[in-house]
PADREN-710710 format. One line per field, with one value per residue (C-alpha): residue number from 1; x, y, z. Coordinates in nm, 2 decimals, padded with zeros to 4 digits, always signed. Layout:
N
rolo	(NUM ...)
u	(X ...)
v	(Y ...)
w	(Z ...)
***
This chain:
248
rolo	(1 2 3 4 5 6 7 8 9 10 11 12 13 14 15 16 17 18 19 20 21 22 23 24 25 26 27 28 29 30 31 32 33 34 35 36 37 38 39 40 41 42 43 44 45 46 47 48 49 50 51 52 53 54 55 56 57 58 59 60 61 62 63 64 65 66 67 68 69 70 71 72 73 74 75 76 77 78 79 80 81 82 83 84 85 86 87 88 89 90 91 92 93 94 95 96 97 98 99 100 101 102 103 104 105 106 107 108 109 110 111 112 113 114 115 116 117 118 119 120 121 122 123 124 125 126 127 128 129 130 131 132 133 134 135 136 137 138 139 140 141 142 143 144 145 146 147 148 149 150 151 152 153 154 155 156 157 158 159 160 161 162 163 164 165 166 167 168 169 170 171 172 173 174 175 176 177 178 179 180 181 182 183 184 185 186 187 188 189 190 191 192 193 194 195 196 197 198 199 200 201 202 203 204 205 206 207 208 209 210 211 212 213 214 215 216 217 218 219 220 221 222 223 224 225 226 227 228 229 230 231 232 233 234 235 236 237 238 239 240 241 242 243 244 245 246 247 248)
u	(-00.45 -00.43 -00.28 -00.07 -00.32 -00.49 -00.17 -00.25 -00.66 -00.55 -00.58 -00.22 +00.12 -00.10 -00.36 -00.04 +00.08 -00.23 -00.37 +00.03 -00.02 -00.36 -00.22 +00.10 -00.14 -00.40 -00.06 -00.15 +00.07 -00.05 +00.15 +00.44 +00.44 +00.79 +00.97 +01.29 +01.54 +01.88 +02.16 +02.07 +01.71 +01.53 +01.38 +01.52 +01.30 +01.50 +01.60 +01.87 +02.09 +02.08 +02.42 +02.38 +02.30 +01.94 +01.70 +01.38 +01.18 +00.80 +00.67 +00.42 +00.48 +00.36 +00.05 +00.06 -00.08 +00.11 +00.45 +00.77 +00.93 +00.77 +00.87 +00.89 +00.77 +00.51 +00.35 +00.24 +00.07 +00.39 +00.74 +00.77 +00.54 +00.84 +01.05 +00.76 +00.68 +01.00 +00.95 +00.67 +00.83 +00.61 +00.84 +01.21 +01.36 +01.64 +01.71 +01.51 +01.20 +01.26 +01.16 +01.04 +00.73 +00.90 +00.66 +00.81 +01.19 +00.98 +01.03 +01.29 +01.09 +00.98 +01.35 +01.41 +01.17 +01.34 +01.63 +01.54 +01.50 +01.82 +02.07 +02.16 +01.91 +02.25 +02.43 +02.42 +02.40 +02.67 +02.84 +02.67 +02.36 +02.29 +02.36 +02.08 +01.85 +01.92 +01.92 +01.78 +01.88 +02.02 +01.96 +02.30 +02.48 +02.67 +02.53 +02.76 +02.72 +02.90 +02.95 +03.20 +03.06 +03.13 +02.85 +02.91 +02.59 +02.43 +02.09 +01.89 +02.12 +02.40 +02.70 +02.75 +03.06 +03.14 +03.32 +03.46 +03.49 +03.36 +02.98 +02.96 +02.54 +02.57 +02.72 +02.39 +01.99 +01.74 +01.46 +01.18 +01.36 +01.68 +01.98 +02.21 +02.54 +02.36 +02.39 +02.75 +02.90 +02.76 +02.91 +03.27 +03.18 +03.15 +03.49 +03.67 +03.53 +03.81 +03.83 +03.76 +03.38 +03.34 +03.52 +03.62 +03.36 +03.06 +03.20 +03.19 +02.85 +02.76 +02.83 +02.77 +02.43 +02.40 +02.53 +02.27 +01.96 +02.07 +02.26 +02.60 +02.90 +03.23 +03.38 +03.18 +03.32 +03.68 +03.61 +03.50 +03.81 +04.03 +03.91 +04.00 +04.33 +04.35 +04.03 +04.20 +04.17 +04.13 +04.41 +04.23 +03.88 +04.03 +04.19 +03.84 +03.62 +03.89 +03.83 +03.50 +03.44 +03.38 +03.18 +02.81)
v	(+02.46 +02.65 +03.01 +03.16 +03.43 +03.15 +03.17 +03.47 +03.36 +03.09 +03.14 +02.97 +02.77 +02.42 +02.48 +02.56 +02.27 +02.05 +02.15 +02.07 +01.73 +01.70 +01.82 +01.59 +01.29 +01.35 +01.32 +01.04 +00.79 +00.85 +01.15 +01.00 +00.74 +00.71 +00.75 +00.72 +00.99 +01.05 +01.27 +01.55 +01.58 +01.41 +01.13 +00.91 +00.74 +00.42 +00.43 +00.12 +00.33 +00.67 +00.80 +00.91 +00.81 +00.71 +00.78 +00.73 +01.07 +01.17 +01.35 +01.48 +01.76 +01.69 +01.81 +02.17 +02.28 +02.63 +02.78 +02.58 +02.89 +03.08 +03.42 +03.55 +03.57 +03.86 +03.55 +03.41 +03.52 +03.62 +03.61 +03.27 +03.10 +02.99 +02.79 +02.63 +02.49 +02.37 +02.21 +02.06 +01.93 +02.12 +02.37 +02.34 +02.72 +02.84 +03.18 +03.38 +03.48 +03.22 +02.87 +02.57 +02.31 +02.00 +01.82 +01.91 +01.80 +01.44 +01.47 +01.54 +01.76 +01.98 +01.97 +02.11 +02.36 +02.44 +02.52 +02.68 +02.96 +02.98 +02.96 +03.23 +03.23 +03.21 +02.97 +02.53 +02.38 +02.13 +01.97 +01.93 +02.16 +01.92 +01.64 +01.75 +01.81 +01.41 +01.24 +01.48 +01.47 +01.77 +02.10 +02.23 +02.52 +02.65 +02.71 +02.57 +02.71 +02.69 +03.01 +03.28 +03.49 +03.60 +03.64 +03.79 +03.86 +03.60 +03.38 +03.26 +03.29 +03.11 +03.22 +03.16 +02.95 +02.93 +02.67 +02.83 +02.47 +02.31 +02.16 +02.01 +01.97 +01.63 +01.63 +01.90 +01.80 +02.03 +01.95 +02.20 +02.46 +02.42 +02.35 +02.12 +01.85 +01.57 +01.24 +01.14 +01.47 +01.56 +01.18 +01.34 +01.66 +01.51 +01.25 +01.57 +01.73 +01.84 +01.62 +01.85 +01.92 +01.50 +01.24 +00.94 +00.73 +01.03 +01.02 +00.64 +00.63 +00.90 +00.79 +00.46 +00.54 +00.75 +00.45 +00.27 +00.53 +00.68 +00.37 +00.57 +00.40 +00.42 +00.42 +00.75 +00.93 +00.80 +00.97 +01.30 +01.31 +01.22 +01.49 +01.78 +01.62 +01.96 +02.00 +01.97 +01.59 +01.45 +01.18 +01.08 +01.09 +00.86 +00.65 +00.58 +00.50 +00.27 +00.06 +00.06 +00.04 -00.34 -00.35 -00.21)
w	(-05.62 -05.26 -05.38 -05.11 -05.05 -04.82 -04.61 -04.45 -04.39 -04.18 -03.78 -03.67 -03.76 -03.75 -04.01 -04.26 -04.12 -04.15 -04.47 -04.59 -04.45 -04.61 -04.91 -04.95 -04.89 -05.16 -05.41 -05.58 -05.79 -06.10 -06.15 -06.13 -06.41 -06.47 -06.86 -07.01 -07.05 -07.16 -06.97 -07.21 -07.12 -07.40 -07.49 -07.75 -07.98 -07.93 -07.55 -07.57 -07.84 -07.67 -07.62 -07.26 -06.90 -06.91 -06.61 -06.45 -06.41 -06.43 -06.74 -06.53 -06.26 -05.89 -05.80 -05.67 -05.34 -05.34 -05.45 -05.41 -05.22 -04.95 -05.05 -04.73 -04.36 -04.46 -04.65 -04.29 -03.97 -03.77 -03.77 -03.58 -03.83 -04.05 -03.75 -03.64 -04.03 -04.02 -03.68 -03.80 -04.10 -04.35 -04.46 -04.51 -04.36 -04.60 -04.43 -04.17 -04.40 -04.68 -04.71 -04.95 -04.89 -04.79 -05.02 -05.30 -05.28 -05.25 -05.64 -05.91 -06.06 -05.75 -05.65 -06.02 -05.91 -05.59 -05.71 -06.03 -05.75 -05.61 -05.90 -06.11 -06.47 -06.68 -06.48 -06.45 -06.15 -06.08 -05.78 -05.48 -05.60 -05.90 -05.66 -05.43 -05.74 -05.87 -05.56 -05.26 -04.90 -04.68 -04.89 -04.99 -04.76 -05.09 -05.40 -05.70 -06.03 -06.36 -06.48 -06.63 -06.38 -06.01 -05.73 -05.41 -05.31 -05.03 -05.19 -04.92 -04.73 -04.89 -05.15 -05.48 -05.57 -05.95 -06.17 -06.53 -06.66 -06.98 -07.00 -07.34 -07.43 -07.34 -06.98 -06.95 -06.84 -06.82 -06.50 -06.47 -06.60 -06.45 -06.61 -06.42 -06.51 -06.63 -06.39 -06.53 -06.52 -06.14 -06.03 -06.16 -06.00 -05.63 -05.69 -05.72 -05.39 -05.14 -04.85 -04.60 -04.79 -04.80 -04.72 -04.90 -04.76 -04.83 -05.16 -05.20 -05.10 -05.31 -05.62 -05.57 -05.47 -05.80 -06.02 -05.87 -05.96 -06.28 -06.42 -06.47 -06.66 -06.48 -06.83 -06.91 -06.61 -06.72 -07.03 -06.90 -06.68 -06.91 -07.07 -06.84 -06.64 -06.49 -06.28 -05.92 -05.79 -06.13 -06.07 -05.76 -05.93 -06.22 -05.96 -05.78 -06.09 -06.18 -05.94 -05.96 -06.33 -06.29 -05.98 -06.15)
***
C-alpha cells in the first residue's frame, strides 16, 4: 500500500502518474471473483429464491495503492499537479483541490468508496448518484440523496439535491459502506428524470443497459411505481416499463 505521504517525496506530476499506471496494472483478477447478491445487500443462502434483484459484485475490495480521494492540492507538489493527473488520466479532478484515483471507479466497490465521500453519512444515494455507483461513467454534477434533510452547502464542488420519498429495506444495498437504491429502485429513479436532465433515449439506454447487468424485472419496477403514483413522471415511468416488461 503506497500511503499518501509518498505524494509529496515524488519529484513531479509523472511519477504520480507512473507509479498510478504501475499501480492499476499489478491489479490482478483474482480479486475480483464475482458472488451472488440480492438488491438488499446480502447473500442469500439459496440465490434462485431470493426476493430481490440479484447481482454480480466482488466480495473482495480492489487492491489499494492510496486513498480513493485526494484530500487536497497540499497533498501534491504544486497547485497544477491536480489538472495535469487528470490530463493524464490518473486522477479524476472533482473541484480545484479535490480529486479521486481513476483506478478505483474501475470497480463497484471502489465507486462505493468514492462516493461514500461525497454523500451525506445519514443520507441514501439514489438517482443518478446511485446510477454512477452501479454502472459508472461520467461522475455526476449533482449529488442526489434521500433524506429529510436540506443541504445548501457545495461538496466538491457540487450541491446536494434531496428526495423525502420512501426507501423500504428492500429497494436499499449497502456497497462499501454506502447506502444506495438498490438496482430496481435506482432503474425507477432515472425513468422519472425530467427531460431536460435526460432524454428519452439516455433514459432508454440507461436502463436498458441496467436490465442487462443487474438482471432487473420490469414487473418489479411496475410494482414500486405503483406504489408511489405521485412521484412526478410516474405515469410516464409506468408507461415505459410497460412496454418493455416483455422484451428482457
Amino acid at each position: 500500500m503506497t500511503p499518501v505521504g509518498t505524494f509529496k517525496t515524488a519529484p513531479n506530476a509523472n511519477a504520480y502518474a507512473a507509479n498510478a499506471r504501475s499501480a492499476n496494472a499489478a491489479r490482478t483478477a483474482s480479486a475480483y471473483a464475482p458472488n451472488t447478491y440480492t438488491g438488499n445487500g446480502t447473500a442469500p443462502a439459496n440465490p434462485g429464491a431470493a426476493n430481490g434483484t440479484i447481482i454480480q459484485r466482488s466480495t473482495i475490495p480492489p487492491p489499494v495503492y492510496g486513498p480513493p480521494m485526494l484530500t487536497s492540492n497540499k497533498d501534491l507538489p504544486g497547485p497544477l499537479s491536480m489538472s495535469r493527473l487528470d490530463d493524464y488520466g490518473a486522477v479524476h479532478q472533482l473541484d480545484e483541490r479535490n480529486g479521486y484515483l481513476c483506478e478505483y471507479s474501475d470497480s463497484l466497490f471502489g465507486r462505493g468508496r468514492i462516493m461514500t465521500n461525497v454523500v451525506p453519512r445519514a443520507c441514501i444515494a439514489c438517482s443518478t448518484s446511485a446510477l454512477w455507483t452501479w454502472m459508472g461513467g461520467a461522475f455526476p454534477d449533482v449529488i442526489k440523496v434521500i433524506s429529510d434533510s436540506h443541504y445548501r452547502s457545495i461538496v466538491y464542488g457540487r450541491p446536494i439535491e434531496t428526495f423525502n420519498r420512501k426507501a423500504p429495506p428492500g429497494q436499499v444495498s449497502e456497497i462499501a459502506g454506502l447506502r444506495l437504491t438498490s438496482p430496481t429502485r435506482t432503474a425507477c429513479d432515472i425513468a422519472l428524470l425530467p427531460d431536460e436532465e435526460m432524454d428519452a433515449k439516455g433514459r432508454k439506454e440507461t436502463i436498458c443497459a441496467m436490465i442487462r447487468e443487474y438482471h432487473i424485472k420490469a414487473g418489479d419496477c411496475l410494482e414500486i411505481l405503483d406504489a408511489n403514483r405521485f412521484w412526478h413522471n410516474a405515469p410516464r415511468a409506468r408507461s415505459f416499463f410497460r412496454a418493455i416488461q416483455f422484451c428482457f
